[in-house]
C-alpha positions as CSV (number, residue, x, y, z in Angstrom):
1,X,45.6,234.0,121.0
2,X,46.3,230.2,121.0
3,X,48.6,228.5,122.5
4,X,50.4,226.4,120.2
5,X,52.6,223.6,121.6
6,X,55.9,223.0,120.3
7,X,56.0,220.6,117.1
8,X,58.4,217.8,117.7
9,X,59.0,215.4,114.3
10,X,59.6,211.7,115.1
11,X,62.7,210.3,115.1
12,X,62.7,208.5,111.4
13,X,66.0,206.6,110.7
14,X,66.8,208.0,107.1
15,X,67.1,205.3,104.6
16,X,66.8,202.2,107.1
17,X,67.0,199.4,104.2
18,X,69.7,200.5,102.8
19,X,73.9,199.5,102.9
20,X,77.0,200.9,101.6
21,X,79.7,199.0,100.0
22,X,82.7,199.3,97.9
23,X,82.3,198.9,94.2
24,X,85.0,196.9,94.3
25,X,82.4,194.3,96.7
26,X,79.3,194.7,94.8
27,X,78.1,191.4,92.5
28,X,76.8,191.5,89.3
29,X,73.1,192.5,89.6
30,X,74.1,194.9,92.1
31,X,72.4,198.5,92.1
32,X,72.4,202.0,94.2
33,X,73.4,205.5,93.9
34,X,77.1,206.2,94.3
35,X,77.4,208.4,97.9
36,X,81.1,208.9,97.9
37,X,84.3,208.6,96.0
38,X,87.7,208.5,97.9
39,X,91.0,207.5,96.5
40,X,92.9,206.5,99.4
41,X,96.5,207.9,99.3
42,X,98.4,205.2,100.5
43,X,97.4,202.5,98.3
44,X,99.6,201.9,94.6
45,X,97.3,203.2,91.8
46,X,99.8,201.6,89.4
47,X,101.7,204.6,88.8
48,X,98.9,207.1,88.5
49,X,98.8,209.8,92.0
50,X,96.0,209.1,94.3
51,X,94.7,212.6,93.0
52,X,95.0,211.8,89.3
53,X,92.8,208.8,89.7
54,X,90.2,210.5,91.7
55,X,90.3,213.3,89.2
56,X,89.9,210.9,85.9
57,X,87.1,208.8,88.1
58,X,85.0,212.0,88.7
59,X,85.4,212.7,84.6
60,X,84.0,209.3,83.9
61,X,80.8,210.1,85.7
62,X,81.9,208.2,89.2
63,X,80.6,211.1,91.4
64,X,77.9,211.5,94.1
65,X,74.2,210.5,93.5
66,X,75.0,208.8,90.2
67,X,72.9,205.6,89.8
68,X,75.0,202.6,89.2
69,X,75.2,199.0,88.2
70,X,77.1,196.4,87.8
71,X,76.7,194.7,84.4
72,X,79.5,192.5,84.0
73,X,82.2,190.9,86.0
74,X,85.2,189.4,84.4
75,X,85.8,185.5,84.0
76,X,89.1,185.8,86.1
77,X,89.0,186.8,89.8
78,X,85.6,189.0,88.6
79,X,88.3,191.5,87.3
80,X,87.4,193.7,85.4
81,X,83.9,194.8,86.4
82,X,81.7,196.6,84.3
83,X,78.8,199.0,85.2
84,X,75.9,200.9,83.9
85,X,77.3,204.6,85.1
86,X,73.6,206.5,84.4
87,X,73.5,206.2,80.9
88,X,76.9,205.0,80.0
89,X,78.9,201.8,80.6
90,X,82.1,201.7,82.1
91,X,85.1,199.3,83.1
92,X,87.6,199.9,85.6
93,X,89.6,197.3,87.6
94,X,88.2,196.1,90.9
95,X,91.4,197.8,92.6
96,X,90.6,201.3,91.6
97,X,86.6,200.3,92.3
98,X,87.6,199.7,96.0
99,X,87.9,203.5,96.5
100,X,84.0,204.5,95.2
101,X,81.3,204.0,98.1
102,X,77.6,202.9,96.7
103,X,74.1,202.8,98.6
104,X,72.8,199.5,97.3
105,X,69.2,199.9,97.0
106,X,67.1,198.3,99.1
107,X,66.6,195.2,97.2
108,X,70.0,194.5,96.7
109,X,70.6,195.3,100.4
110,X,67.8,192.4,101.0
111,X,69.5,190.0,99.2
């Protein structure tokens, strides 16, 4: 019988080049895979309850993993944003893009 030694992987840092930012930070240009959405409670959502707006962000296609983009950015303040959701484009106020996380991919986490 032979004696096998135990098989140890290397310590790898998963995804070294990459950031997370809010939407609401990204630039135009900007690109990554969303990794969390989060309405935060305690901010105003201009009438609409924390859980409403998470719940019509996740309909739009704002959930985990989707690849995103921003496309546009608005003349005033950069407000609106626009953004290539997967295969869709979408605008939302900078406000309400402050509560979705993205992994900017590692070029844009270069830059």
């Amino acid at each position: 019988m032979d004696h096998l030694a135990p098989v140890t992987a290397p310590a790898v840092d998963p995804q070294p080049d990459h950031r997370e930012v809010r939407l609401s930070q990204a630039r135009l240009g900007d690109r990554g895979v969303i990794s969390q959405v989060h309405v935060r409670p305690d901010v105003d959502h201009h009438g609409l309850s924390a859980d409403e707006l998470e719940r019509r962000l996740l309909e739009l296609g704002f959930v985990e993993g989707a690849a995103i983009e921003v496309i546009h950015e608005g003349a005033i303040g950069r407000d609106p944003i626009a953004v290539r959701l997967d295969d869709m484009r979408v605008a939302l106020r900078r406000h309400d893009a402050a509560d979705i996380v993205i992994r900017l991919d590692a070029r844009a986490a270069a830059q």
